[in-house]
C-alpha positions in Angstrom: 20.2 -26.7 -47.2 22.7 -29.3 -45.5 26.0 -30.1 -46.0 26.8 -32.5 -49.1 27.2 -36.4 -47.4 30.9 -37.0 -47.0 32.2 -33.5 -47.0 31.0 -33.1 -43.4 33.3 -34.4 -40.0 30.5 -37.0 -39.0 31.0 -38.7 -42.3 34.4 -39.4 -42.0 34.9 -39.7 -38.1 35.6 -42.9 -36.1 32.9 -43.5 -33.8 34.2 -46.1 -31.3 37.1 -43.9 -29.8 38.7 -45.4 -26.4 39.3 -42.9 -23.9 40.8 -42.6 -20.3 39.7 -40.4 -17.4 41.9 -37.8 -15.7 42.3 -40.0 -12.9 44.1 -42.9 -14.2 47.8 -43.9 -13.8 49.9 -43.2 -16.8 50.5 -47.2 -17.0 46.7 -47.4 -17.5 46.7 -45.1 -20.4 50.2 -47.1 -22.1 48.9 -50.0 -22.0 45.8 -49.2 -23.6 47.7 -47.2 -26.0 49.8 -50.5 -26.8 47.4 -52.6 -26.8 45.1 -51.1 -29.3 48.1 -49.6 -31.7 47.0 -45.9 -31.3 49.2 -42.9 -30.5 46.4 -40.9 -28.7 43.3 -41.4 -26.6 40.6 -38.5 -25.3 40.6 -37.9 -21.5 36.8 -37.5 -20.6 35.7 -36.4 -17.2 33.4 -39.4 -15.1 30.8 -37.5 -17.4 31.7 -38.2 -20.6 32.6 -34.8 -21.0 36.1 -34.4 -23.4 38.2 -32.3 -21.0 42.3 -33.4 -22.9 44.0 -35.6 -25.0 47.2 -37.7 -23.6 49.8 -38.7 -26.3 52.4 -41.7 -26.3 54.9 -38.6 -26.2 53.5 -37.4 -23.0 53.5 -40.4 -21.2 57.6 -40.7 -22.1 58.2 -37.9 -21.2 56.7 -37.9 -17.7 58.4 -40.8 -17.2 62.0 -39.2 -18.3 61.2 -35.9 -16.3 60.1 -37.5 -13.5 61.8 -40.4 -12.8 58.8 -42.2 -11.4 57.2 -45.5 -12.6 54.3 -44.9 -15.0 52.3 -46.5 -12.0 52.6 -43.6 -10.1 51.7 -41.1 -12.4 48.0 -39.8 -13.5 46.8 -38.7 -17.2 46.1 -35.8 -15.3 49.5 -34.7 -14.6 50.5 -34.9 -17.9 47.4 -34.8 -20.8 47.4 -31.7 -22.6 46.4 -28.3 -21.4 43.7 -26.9 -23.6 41.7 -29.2 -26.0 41.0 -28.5 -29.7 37.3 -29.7 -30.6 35.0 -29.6 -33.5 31.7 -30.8 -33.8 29.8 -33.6 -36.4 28.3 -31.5 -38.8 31.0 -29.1 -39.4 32.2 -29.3 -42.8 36.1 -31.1 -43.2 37.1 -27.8 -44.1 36.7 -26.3 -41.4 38.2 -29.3 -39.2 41.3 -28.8 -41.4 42.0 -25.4 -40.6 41.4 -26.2 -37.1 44.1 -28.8 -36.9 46.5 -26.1 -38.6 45.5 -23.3 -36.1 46.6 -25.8 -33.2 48.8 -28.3 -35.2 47.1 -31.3 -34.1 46.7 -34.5 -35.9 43.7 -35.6 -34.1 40.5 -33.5 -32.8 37.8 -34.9 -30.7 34.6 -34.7 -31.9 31.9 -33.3 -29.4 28.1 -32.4 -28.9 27.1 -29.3 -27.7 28.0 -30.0 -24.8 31.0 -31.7 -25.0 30.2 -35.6 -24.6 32.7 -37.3 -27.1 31.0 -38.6 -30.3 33.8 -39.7 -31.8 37.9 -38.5 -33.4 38.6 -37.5 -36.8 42.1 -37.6 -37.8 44.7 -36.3 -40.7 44.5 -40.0 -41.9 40.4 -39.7 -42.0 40.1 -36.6 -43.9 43.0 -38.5 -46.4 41.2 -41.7 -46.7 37.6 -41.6 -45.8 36.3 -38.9 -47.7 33.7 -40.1 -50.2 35.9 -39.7 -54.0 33.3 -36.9 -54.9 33.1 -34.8 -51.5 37.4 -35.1 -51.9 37.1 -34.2 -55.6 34.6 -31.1 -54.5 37.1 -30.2 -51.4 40.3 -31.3 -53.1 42.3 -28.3 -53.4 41.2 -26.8 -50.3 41.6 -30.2 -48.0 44.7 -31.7 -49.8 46.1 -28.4 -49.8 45.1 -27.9 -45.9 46.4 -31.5 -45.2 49.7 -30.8 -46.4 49.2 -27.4 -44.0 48.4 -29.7 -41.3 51.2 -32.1 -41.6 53.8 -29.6 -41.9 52.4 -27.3 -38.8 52.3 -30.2 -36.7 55.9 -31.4 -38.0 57.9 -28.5 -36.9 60.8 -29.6 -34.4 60.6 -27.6 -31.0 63.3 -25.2 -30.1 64.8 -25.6 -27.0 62.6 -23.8 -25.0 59.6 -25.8 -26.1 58.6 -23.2 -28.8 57.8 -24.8 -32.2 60.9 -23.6 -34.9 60.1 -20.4 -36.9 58.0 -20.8 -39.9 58.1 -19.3 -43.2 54.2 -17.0 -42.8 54.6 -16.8 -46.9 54.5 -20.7 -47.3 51.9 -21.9 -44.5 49.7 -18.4 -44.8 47.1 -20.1 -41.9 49.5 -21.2 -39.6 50.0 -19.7 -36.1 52.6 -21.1 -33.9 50.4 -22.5 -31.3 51.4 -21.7 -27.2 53.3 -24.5 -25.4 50.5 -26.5 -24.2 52.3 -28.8 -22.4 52.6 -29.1 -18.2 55.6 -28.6 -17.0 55.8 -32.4 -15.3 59.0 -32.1 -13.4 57.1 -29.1 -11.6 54.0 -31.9 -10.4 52.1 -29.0 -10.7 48.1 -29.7 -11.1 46.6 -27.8 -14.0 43.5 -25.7 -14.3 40.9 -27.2 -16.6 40.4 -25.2 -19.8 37.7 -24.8 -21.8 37.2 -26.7 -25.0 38.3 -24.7 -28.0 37.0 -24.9 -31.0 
């Protein structure tokens, strides 16, 4: 028996997602990120294979670690370290707890192997959802939204941790390891796997 239609990731998603490749400058990826009004785009491989996301936060803040022009710097440098995924068909619940578990906004959404079908986003799962798949999730992805919004809104200690949170309040919630690249350190980064 499939999934009820709207309660699944594929019904919500955005299809047409822009993306930039590992290799481009940081300007590159700004100006796309301007120009289309988005904090966030997918880094795919020449492939088409989702390998990292780059945020308007990394991008300032190779720029203020490094010193350098944006011109000079690649999305490779500086995109993110590990990638959180989920796939079409998986239900929204299960694309909430994800963003929780890595407190992310934003998680590509992937084939089986890995081509980038399209983004679902906090905002999806709040506004897209059919009124009957949210009134059949509500507890469980309101709930989970809220989760989501708080996980990901935790300031950052000093030494890059995210603050201490209260277990008893966010139950799901696992601080997530600092992700980042240490950009003052230009030092390249290993490709990880796609997590989901």
């Amino acid at each position: 028996m499939g999934k009820a239609q709207g309660n699944r990731v594929g019904d919500v998603m955005t299809a047409e997602v822009l993306t930039c490749h590992m290799d481009d400058t940081l300007e590159r990826a700004a100006q796309l990120l301007w120009e289309h009004d988005c904090g966030c785009l997918p880094v795919v491989d020449a492939g088409g294979i989702a390998r990292a996301m780059i945020t308007d936060r990394d991008i300032c803040m190779a720029a203020y670690t490094t010193g350098r022009p944006l011109s000079l710097l690649r999305v490779e440098d500086s995109m993110s370290a590990g990638l959180a995924i989920c796939r079409s068909e998986e239900s929204l619940g299960n694309a909430v707890e994800r963003m929780i578990k890595h407190q992310v906004r934003r998680l590509p959404v992937v084939d089986d192997v890995g081509l980038l079908q399209g983004i679902v986003s906090l905002s999806d799962l709040a506004c897209r959802a059919d009124e009957k798949a949210a009134r059949a999730l509500q507890d469980h992805v309101v709930a989970g939204s809220l989760d989501v919004l708080r996980a990901v809104s935790r300031p950052r200690s000093k030494q890059g941790d995210p603050a201490p949170l209260n277990i008893k309040e966010l139950p799901n919630v696992r601080p997530r390891a600092n992700t980042r690249p240490a950009l003052a350190a230009n030092s390249k980064k290993s490709h990880k796997g796609l997590i989901s």
